[in-house]
N, C-alpha and C positions, 0 to 999 in steps of 0.2 A: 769835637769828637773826643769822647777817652781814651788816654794816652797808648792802655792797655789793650786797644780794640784797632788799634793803628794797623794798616796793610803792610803786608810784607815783613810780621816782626815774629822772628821765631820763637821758639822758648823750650830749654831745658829741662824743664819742669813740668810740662805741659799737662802732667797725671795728678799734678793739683791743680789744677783751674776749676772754678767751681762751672764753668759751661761744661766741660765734662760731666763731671756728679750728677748735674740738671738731667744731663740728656740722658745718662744710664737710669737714671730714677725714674725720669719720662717713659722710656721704651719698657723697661720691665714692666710697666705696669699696662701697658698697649700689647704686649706680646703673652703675659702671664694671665690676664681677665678671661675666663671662657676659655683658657688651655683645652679642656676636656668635654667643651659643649658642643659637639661635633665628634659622634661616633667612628672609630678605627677605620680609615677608607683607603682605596685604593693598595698602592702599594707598601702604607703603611704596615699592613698585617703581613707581607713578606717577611719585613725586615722584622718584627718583634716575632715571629713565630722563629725564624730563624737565632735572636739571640735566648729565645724562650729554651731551646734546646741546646745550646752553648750551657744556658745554669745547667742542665738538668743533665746533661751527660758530663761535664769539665770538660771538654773539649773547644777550645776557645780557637784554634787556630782553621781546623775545618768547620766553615759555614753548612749545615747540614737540614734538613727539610724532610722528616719521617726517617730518619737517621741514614739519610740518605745522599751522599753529597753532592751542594750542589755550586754551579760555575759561573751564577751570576755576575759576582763583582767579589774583588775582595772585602775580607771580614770588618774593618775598621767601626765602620758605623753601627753594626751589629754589635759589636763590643763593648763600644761606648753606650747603647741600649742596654742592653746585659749588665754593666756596673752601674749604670740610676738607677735599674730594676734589682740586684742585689742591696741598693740602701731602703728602697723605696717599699720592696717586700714582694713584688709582682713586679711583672710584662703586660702595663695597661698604657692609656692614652698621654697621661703624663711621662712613661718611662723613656715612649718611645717619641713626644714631644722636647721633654726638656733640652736634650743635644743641641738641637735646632734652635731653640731660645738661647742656649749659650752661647752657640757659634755668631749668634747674629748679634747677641751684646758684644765677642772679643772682635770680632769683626771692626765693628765703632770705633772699639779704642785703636784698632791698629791705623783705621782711618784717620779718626782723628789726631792720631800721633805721629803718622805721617803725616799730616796737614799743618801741623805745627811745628815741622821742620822747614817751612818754607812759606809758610803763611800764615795770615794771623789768626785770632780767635775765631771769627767772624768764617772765613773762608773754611776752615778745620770744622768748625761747629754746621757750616752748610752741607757739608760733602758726607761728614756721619748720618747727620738729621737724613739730609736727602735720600742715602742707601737705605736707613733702616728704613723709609714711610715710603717708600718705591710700592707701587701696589703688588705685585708679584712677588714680591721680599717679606712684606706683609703675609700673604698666603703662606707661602712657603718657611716662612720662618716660625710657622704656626703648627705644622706638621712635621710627622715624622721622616721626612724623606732625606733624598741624601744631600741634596741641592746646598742646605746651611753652612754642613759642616764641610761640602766640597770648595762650596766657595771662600770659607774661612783660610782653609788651608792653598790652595790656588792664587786668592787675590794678599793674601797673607806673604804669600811667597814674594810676589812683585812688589809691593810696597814695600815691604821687611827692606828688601836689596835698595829700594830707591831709599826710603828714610837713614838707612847707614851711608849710604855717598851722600847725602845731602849734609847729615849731622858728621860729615869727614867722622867715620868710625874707622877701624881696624877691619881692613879686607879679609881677615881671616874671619870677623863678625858678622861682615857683610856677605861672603859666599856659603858657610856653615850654615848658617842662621836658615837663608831662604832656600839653599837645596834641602836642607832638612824639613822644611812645611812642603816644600814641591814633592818630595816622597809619602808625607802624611797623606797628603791629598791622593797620591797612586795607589795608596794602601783606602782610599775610602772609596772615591770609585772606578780607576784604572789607567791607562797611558795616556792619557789626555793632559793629564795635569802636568807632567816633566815636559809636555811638549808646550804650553802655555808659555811655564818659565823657560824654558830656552828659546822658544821662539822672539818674547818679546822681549828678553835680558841681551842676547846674544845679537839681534837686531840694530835694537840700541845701539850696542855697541861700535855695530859694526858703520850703522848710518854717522855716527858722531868720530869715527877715527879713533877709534878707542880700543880695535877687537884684538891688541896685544893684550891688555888684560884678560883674556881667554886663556894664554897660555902662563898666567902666573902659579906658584904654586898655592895661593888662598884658594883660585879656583879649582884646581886640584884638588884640594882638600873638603871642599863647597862636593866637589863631586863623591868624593870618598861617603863622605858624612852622607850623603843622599844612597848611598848603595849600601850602608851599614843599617839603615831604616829601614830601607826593603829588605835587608836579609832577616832581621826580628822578626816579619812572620816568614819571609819566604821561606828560610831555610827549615825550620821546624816541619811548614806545611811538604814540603817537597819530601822531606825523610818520612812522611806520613802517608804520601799520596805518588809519589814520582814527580821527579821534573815537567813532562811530558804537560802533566794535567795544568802546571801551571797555566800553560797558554790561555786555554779555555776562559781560565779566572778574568783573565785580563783584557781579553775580547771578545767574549761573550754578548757586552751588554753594547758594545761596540758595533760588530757587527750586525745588529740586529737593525741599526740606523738607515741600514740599504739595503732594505728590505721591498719597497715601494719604490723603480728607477725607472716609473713609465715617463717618457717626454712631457706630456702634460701637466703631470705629478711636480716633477723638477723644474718645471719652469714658471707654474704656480706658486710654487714654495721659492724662487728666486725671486719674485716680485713681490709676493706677498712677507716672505718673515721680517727684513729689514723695517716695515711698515710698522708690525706687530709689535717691534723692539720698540720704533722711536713711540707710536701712536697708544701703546698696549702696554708693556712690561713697565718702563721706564717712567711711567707719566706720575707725579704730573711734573715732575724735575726735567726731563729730555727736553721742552721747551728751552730750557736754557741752553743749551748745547745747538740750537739755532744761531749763536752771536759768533761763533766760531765759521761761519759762513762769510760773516764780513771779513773784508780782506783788512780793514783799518781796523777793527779791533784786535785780530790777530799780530798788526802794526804796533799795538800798544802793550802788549801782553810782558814787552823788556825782559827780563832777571826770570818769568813766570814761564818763558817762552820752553825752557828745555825741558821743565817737566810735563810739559802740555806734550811735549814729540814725543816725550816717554811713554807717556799714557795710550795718546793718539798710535803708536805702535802695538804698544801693547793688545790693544781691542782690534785693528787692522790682523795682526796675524793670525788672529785665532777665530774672530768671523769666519771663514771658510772651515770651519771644520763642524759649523750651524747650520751654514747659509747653504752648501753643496748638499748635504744627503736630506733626502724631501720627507724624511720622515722625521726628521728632528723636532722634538718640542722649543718652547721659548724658553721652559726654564733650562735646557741645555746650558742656554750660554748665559747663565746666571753666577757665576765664576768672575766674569766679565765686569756685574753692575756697579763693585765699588770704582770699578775703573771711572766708568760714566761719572758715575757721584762725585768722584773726585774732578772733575773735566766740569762739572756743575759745581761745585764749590769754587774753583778758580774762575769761572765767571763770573759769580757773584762774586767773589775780591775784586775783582778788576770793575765792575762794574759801581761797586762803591765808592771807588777811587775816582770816577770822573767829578767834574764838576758838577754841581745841582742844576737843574734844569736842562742838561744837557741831554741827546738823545738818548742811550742807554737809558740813565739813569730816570726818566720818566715812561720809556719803555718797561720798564721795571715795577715803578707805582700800577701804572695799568694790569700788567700778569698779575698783582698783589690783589689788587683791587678784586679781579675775576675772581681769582681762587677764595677769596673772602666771602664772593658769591655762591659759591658751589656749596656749603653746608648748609644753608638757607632754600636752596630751590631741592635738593635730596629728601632734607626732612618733609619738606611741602607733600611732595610727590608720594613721599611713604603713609605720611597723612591720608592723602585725599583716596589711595587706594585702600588704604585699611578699614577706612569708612564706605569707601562705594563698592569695590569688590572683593570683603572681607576674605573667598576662597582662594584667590591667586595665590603663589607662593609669597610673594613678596610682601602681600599682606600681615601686619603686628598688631597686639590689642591695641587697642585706643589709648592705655594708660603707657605703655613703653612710647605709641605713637609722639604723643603730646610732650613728653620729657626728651624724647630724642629732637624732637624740634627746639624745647627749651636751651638744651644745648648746645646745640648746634644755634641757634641765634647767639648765645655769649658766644663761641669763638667766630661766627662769622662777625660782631661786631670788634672784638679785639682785633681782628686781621685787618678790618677795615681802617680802626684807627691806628696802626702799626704805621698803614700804607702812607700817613698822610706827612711822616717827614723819612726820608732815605738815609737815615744812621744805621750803625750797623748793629744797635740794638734791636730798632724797628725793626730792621732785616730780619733778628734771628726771633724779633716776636712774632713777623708774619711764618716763617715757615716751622714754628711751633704750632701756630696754629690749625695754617693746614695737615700738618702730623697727626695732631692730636685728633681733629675730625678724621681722616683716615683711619686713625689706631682705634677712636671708637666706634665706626662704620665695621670694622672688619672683627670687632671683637665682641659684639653685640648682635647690629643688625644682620651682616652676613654668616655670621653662627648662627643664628633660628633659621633664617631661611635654609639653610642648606640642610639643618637638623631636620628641618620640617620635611625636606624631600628625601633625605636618607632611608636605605630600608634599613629595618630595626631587626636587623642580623642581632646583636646579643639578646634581645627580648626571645624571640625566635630558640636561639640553643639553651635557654634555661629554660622553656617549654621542653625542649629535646629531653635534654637531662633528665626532668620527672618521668619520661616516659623510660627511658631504658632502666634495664634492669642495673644493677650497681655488681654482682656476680657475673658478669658477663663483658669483657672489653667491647669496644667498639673499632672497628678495624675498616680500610678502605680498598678499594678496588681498586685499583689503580690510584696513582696521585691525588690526593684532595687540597682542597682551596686553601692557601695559605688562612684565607678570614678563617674562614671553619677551623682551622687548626687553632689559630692560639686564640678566638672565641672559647673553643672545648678546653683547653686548658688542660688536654690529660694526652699520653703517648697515645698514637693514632698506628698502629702499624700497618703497612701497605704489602696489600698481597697480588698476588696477577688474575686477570679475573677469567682465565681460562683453567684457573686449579683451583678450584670449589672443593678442593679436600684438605686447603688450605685451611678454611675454618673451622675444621675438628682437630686439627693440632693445636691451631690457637685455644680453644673451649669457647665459643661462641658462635653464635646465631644472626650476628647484628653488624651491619657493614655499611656502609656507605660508598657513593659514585662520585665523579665531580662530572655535569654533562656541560660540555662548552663543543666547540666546533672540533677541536679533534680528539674529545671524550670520552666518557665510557655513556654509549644509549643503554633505555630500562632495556630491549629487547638482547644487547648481551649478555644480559646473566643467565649464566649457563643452569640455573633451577628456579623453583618456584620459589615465591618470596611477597612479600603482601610488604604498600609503602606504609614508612610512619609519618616521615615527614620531608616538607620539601624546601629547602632555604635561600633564598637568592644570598650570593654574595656581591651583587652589583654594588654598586657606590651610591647611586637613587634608586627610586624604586619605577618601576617602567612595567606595562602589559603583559610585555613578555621577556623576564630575565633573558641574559647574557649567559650568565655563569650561576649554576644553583647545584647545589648539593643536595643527592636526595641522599633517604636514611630508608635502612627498608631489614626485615624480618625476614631469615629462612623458613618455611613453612617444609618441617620435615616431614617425609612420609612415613607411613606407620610405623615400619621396622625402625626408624631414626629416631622414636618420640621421645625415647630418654636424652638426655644431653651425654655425652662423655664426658669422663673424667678427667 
């Protein structure tokens, strides 16, 4: 075995290790291919329509939507949109993606540098690898949402603390440091995140005999520094808005989680989301995190034992705050997944460490061997449908078919020959390999598909554009779709659609609705009006939109045929 690939050895230095450099050169290039091949979805256009109007008014510290404030979530990630989109020149698909590509490369290094405070190459380089190529980390590290850079900041926080006790730092470095990201995180998307880190820091502490450290003053000062974070926007926002409104900010997107608390509801979502984590989010790495089940592995775990209660805490406390309200998504507890990663890289250290032929350790060839299988029976499948039911979604030309199969045979044969000796190069060649298949699965073939089923919302509003007049605003009836707003790309101003004398103040004719279930119907507009055009702003395209924006023309009566001035 290489001396330097030895279990259990840490390293000072660990931001030169060229497995590092590998693996950030690896993923930029799995997470950056196809950034923008997948038009603006979901709640993507929230957030860029919101920092759209942060450039456009300087007001960075109220998140606003038709200059109109609003109580979502705090500003954080909006801002960080708003400064790519001030280098970058606009608020497009890259402004409000890159964040998310960044947070999920600093992520890595925080992983991997906690990993190498108490583990070796091998085991550091499993637990980054594994978080960045988690499928759901994939997705979402691909998009503009908030998930990236909540989880940077959140699982940032808990490691941050753990890699200064391990690497014996200064308590004053160790409690600063991570209440300071535990506040970042509050500031991106709300009280969730100081409840994370103190739930799982404070826990710790307390299960291990330790919680006089609570009352030192580094921690103290841990707390100070996390309350002087918050006050950088709070205090600005509150001389702008009142104290009062703060709340709203910060529970808003909260309580919105318990929303749906029928008995069935809740007790579905109690059987079922645990399933979704290990069988769904986490895969294909959650398999490993099966060995922690043996009571004799855990037996063997020695010196690796206390960060394993760290972790296994850490993710225990803050499950319930996924697993109770039935409306919660999976990527909620995506804050969570370096935790797992890391809990999966300390497997595979210890599972390297046994002897050759022993159970783990052919237990292990075998997972190798499957996953080696898997990019070889995908491409097959993408194949055979391309060619026999060319209209399915899933269907690719024949020429992407054949190549995505080409490669996918190289890495399923390099995974295959990784498997056939248990070193801990082999190790880190098989779970490159599967990465790699994943990274190019989700940055290829699952960007067509999804593009293919998307509606073509921007094709749509520069149709629009030609048809309005360019002397006349365009103004909405009530609230409009965030997509529609920063699609249009221009001030939208929102009037009430029971003062239809509204639009002769403005100087126009031309307005828009947003009709969703508690909308504005054509049959409320209080005059006549002829449509021009109708836009779904769904995320696919479906029979009968969800959410559509119509656009529609006053038809003045005679006496009104001139416009006003």
């Amino acid at each position: 075995m290489d001396s330097d690939l030895k279990p259990h050895e840490g390293s000072s230095s660990w931001w030169r290790e060229k497995e590092l450099w590998l693996l950030l050169l690896l993923l930029s290039g799995m997470y950056l291919t196809n950034l923008d091949g997948i038009t603006i979805r979901g709640e993507e256009s929230r957030r860029g329509r919101i920092a759209w109007e942060m450039l456009h008014s300087g007001n960075w510290y109220v998140p606003t939507m038709q200059e109109r404030p609003v109580f979502f979530r705090p500003p954080l990630q909006n801002a960080l949109i708003a400064t790519v989109a001030t280098m970058h020149g606009e608020v497009d698909a890259w402004s409000l993606r890159i964040p998310s590509v960044i947070a999920i490369l600093l992520t890595v290094i925080v992983i991997y540098g906690y990993g190498r405070s108490f583990l070796s190459r091998l085991g550091a380089f499993a637990a980054a690898l594994g978080f960045a190529s988690m499928g759901q980390v994939l997705e979402l590290g691909r998009l503009g949402e908030t998930e990236a850079v909540f989880t940077l900041f959140v699982a940032g926080s808990l490691l941050t603390w753990r890699w200064c006790w391990n690497a014996k730092a200064s308590p004053w470095l160790m409690w600063t440091s991570s209440y300071a990201l535990a506040a970042a995180a509050t500031l991106t998307k709300g009280p969730q995140a100081p409840m994370y880190f103190v739930g799982g820091v404070w826990l710790f502490l307390i299960v291990t005999r330790r919680w006089k450290l609570l009352l030192t003053l580094p921690h103290l000062a841990g707390i100070g520094v996390a309350l002087s974070v918050l006050a950088l926007w709070q205090v600005p926002y509150a001389m702008q808005m009142g104290l009062a409104t703060s709340f709203k900010v910060y529970v808003g997107d909260v309580a919105s989680r318990f929303g749906d608390m029928k008995t069935t509801t809740i007790i579905k979502h109690l059987i079922s989301f645990p399933l979704e984590i290990v069988f769904g989010s986490l895969l294909p790495w959650s398999l490993l995190l099966l060995c922690y089940a043996s009571r004799r592995f855990r037996d063997d775990l020695g010196r690796l034992r206390e960060d394993v209660l760290f972790l296994a805490l850490c993710a225990a406390i803050s499950f319930p705050s996924v697993w109770i309200p039935a409306t919660a998504s999976l990527r909620y507890y995506m804050p969570m997944f370096p935790i797992f990663a890391c809990l999966a890289g300390i497997a595979i250290e210890r599972i390297a460490a046994y002897a050759p032929g022993s159970f783990w350790p052919n237990l292990f060839v075998r997972y190798q061997r499957t996953l080696a299988l898997v990019p070889v029976g995908t491409a097959l499948v993408v194949l055979v449908v391309s060619v026999g039911w060319p209209s399915v979604s899933w269907s690719q030309t024949v020429t992407f078919s054949v190549c995505y199969l080409v490669a996918c045979g190289a890495i399923a044969g390099a995974g295959w020959y990784a498997a056939e000796r248990l070193t801990p190069r082999n190790i880190m060649i098989g779970m490159t390999t599967t990465a790699c298949f994943l990274g190019l699965t989700y940055s290829t073939l699952l960007v067509f598909v999804r593009q293919k089923i998307s509606e073509d919302a921007p094709g749509a509003i520069v149709q629009l554009r030609h048809q309005l007049p360019t002397d006349q605003p365009l103004v909405s009836l009530g609230p409009a779709h965030h997509l529609f707003l920063l699609l249009y790309g221009e001030p939208v101003k929102q009037l009430a659609v029971d003062h239809p004398e509204e639009l002769d103040r403005v100087g126009t004719d031309y307005f828009c609705f947003w009709v969703w279930s508690n909308g504005v119907k054509p049959a409320d507009i209080p005059f006549e009006w002829e449509q021009i055009a109708v836009i779904s702003c769904d995320r696919n395209r479906r029979s009968n939109p969800v959410d559509t924006m119509i656009v529609g023309r006053r038809i003045r009566p005679p006496q009104m045929a001139s416009r006003p001035d």
